[in-house]
C-alpha positions in Angstrom: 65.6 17.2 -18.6 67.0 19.7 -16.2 69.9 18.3 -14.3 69.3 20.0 -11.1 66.4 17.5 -10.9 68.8 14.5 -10.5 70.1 16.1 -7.6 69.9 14.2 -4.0 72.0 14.5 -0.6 74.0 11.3 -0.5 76.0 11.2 3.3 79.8 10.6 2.6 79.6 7.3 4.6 76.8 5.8 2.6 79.7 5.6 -0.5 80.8 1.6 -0.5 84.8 1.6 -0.4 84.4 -2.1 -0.4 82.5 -4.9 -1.6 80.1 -7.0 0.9 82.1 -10.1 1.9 79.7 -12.5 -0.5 79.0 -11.2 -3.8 75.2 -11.6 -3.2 75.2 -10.4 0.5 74.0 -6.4 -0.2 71.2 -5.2 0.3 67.7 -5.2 -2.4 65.5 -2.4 -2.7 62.4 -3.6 -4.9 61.0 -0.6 -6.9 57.6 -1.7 -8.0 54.6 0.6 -8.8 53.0 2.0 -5.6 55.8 0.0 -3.2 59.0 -0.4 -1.7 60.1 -3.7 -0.5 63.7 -4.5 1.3 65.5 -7.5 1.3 68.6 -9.2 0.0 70.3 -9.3 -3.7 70.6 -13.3 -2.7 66.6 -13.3 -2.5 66.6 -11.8 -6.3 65.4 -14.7 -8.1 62.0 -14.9 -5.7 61.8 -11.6 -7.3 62.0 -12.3 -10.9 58.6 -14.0 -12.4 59.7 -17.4 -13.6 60.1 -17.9 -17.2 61.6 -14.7 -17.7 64.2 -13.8 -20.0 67.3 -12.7 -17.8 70.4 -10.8 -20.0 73.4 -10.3 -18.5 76.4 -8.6 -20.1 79.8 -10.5 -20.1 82.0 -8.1 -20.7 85.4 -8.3 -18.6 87.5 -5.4 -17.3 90.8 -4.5 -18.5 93.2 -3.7 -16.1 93.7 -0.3 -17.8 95.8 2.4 -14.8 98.5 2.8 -15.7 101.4 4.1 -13.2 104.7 5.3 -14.2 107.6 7.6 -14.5 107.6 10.8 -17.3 111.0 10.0 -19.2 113.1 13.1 -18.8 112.1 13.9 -15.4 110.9 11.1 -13.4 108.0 12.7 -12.6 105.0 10.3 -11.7 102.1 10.1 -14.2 99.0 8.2 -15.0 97.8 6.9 -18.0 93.6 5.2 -17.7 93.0 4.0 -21.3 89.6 4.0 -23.0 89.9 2.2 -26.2 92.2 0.5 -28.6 92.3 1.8 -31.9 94.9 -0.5 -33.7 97.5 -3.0 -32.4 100.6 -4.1 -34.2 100.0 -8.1 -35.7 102.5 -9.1 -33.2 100.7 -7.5 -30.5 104.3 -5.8 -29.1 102.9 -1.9 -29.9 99.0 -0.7 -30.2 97.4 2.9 -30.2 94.9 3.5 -28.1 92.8 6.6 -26.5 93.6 7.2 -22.9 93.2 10.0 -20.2 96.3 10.9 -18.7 97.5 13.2 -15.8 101.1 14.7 -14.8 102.4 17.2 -12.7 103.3 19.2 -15.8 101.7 19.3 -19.1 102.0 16.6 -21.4 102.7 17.0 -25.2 103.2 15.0 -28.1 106.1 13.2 -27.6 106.0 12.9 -23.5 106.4 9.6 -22.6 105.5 7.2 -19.4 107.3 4.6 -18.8 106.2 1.3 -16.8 108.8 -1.9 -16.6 108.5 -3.0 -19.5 105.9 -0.8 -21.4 106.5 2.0 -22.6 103.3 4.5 -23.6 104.4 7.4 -25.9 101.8 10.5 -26.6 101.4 11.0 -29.9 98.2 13.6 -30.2 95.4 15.0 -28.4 91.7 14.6 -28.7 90.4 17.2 -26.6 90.8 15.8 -23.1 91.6 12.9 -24.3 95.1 11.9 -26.0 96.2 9.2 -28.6 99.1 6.9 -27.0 101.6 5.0 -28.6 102.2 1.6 -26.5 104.9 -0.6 -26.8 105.9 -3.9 -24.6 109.1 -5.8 -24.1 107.1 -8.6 -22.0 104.9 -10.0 -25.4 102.2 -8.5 -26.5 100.7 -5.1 -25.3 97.5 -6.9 -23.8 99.9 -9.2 -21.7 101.7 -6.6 -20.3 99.0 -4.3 -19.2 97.6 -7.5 -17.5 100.7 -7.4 -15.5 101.4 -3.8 -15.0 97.7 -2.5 -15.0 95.6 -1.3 -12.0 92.1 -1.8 -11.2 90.3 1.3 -12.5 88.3 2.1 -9.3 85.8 5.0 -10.0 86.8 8.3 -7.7 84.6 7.8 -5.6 85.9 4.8 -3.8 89.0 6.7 -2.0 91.2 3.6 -1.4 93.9 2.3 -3.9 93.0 -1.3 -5.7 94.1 -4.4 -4.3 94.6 -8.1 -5.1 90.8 -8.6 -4.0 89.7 -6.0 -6.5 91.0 -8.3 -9.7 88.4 -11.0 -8.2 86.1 -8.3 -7.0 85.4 -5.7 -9.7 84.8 -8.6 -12.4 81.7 -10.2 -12.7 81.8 -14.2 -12.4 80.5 -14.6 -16.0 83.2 -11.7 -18.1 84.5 -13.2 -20.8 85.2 -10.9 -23.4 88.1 -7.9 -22.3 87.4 -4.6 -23.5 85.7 -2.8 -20.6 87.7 0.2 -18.5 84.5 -0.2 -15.6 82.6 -3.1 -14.4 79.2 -3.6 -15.4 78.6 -3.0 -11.5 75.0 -4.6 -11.2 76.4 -7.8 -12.3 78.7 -7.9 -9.6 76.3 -8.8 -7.5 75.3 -12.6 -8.9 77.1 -15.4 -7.3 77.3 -18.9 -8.8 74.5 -19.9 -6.3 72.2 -16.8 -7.3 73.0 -17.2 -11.2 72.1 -21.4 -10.7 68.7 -20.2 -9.5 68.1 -17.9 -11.6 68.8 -20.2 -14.7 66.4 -23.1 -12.9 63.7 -20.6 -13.2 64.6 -18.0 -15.9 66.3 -18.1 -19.3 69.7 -16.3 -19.3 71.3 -14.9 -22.1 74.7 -12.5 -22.6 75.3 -9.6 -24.2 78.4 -7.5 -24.6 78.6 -3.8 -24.0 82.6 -2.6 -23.7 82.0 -0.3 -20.6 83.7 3.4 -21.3 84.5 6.3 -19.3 81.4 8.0 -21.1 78.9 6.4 -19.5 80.1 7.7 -15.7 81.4 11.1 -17.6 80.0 14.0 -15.1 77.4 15.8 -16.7 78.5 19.8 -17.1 75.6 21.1 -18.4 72.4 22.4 -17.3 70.2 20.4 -19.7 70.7 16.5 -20.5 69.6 17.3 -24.2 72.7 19.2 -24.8 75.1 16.5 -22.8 77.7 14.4 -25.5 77.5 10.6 -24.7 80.9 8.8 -25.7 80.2 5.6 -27.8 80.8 2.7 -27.1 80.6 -1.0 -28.4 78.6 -3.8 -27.9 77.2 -7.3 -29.7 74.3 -9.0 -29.9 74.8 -12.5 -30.3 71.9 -14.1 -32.1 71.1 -16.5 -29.9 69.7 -13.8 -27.4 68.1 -11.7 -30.5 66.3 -14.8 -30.7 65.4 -15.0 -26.9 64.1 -11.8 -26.7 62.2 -12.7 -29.9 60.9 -16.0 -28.4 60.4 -14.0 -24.6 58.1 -11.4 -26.6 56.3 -13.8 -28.5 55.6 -15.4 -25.3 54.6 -12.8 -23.0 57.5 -13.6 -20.8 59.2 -10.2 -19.0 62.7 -9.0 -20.3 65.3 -8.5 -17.4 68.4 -6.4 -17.6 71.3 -7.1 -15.4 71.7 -3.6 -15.5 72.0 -0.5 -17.1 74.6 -1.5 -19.2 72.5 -4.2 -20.4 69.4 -2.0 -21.0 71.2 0.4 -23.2 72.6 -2.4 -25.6 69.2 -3.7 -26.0 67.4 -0.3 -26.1 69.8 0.5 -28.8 69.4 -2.3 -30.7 65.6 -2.8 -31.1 64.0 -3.2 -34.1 60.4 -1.6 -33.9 58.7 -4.5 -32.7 59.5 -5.6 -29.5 62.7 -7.3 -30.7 66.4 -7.1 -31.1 68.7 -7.2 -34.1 72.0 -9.5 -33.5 75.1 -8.0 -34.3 78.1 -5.9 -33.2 77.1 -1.9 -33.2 78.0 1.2 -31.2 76.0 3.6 -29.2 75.6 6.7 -27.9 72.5 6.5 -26.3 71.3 8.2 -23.6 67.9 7.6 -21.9 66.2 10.7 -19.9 62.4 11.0 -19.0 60.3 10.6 -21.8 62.0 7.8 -23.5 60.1 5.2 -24.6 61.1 1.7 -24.1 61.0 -1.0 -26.5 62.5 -4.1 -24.5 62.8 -4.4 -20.8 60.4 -4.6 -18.3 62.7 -5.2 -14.6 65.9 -3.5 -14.3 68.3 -5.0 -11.7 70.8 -2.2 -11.1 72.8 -0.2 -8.2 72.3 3.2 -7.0 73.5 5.6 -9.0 75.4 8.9 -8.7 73.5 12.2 -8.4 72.7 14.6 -11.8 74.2 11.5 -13.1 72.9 10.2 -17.2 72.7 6.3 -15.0 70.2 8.1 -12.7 68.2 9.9 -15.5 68.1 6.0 -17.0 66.8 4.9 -13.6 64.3 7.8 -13.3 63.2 7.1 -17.4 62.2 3.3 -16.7 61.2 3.6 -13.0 59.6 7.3 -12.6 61.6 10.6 -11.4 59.3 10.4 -8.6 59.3 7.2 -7.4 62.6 7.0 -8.0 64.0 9.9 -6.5 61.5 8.9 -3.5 63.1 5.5 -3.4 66.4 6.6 -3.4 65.8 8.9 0.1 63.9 6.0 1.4 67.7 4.0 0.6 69.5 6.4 2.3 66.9 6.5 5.7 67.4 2.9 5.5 71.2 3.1 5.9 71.6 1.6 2.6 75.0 1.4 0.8 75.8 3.1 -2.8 77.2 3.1 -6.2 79.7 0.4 -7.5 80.5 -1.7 -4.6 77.1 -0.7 -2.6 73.6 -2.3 -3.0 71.2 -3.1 -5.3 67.4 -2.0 -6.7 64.8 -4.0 -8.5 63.0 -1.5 -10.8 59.9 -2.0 -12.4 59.2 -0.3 -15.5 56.7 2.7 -15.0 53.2 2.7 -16.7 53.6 4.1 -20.3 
């Protein structure tokens, strides 16, 4: 696909800096075949047809922005990890793949240092780099729970603040491991998640949100973009949801696209899912064919974006795309702290 066809004019205004007061309080655009229907995220379960199977994906965020000083020269750096490769059996040093940026070039050898924690470059992978950390407050994970920032996407032109811990985590994240928040989950507030689960079977997944997923795109064909893996696991209790929910007839619903990938990635060639911790590097464009889900409950995604060219693949590039300029008519709010869509899988 040809990423000039993900393109659409988004006013600056219509970017979310913050959430709505109430985690369900935003705004619902229902994407079905042939219609568009507004309402309110806190209205999603009269949307959902009862006695489907609902997934949601659990993972929680790490705190992972780092701020601190260069050693040597005091100048101010910043350190967003990815991944952790291996930690220390005491937990006081790990390695782990981060991003960084300085006001001069860092080299093997540069250090950061936080109160603390100490984070040490030792090589480079492309535009990433492989850091060293070590803590003097416990274990590594401790102290970037401590010393760690909210990673906020660019987009939202504020720093993080105490509301953000509460605010950029889902009510259900369990497992740490994700750098952003599975954004459409945001959305479901113990009251919306109690109705859904009175009329729906829920289930959890985990997908370990990376950068790669919101990495721009910088070419002029999708084929050619490089997704960054990442990790997820299927328990086997909702392998054997999604095998009961097909057996059934009953609709498959992703709590979005985070969820959808995981799934997508893991089916086994007939209609089901196989349980189990994997990785994936899966990206969906028009003219992928879906084995699992039927609704996708997910935000509005960024333009030439590989999370629009998912949207466009399940819902239509049309439709979609027409959707998305109806959204933005509407006065409609976007991306990670904005509203919500209801998408129905297009006709095969």
């Amino acid at each position: 696909m040809r990423v000039r066809d993900l393109d659409y004019d988004l006013p600056e205004e219509r970017v979310a800096q913050r959430p709505p007061p109430e985690r369900d309080g935003g705004r619902l655009l229902v994407i079905r075949r042939g219609e568009l229907e507004h309402d309110r995220v806190r209205s999603l379960a009269r949307h959902v047809p009862a006695g489907a199977l609902v997934v949601v994906n659990d993972t929680r965020v790490l705190p992972a922005r780092l701020l601190g000083a260069r050693r040597g020269t005091g100048g101010r750096a910043e350190v967003l990890l990815v991944r952790e490769r291996r930690s220390a059996p005491d937990g006081a040093s790990a390695t782990w793949v981060a991003m960084m940026r300085a006001s001069k070039a860092l080299r093997c050898g540069s250090f950061v240092d936080l109160e603390g924690l100490s984070v040490e470059v030792v090589g480079r992978e492309g535009a990433l780099f492989e850091v060293e950390l070590r803590s003097t407050l416990g274990p590594v994970r401790e102290a970037i729970g401590r010393l760690g920032h909210v990673p906020l996407p660019p987009y939202i032109r504020r720093a993080d603040d105490a509301a953000d811990r509460e605010r950029y985590q889902t009510i259900f994240a369990a497992r740490e491991g994700a750098v952003a928040a599975p954004t459409a989950g945001l959305h479901l507030s113990a009251t919306l998640m109690g109705e859904l689960e009175r009329t729906c079977e829920v289930a959890r997944l985990t997908l370990h949100v990376g950068l790669g997923t919101f990495a721009q795109v910088t070419v002029d064909d999708l084929d050619r973009h490089a997704m960054h893996e990442e990790a997820y696991d299927i328990p086997a209790a909702t392998a054997d949801a999604v095998a009961r929910a097909r057996r059934d007839g009953r609709p498959i619903v992703a709590i979005g696209t985070t969820v959808l990938r995981a799934l997508e990635s893991a089916k086994d060639g007939a209609g089901g899912v196989s349980a189990g911790a994997a990785t994936t590097r899966l990206l969906v464009q028009p003219g992928y064919r879906f084995g699992v889900v039927d609704l996708l409950f997910t935000n509005f995604h960024l333009p030439r974006s590989t999370l629009l060219a998912l949207a466009c693949a399940f819902g239509g590039t049309a439709r979609v795309l027409a959707a998305y300029r109806a959204a933005i008519a509407a006065n409609y709010m976007f991306f990670s702290y904005g509203d919500a869509t209801l998408l129905e899988r297009d006709a095969p």
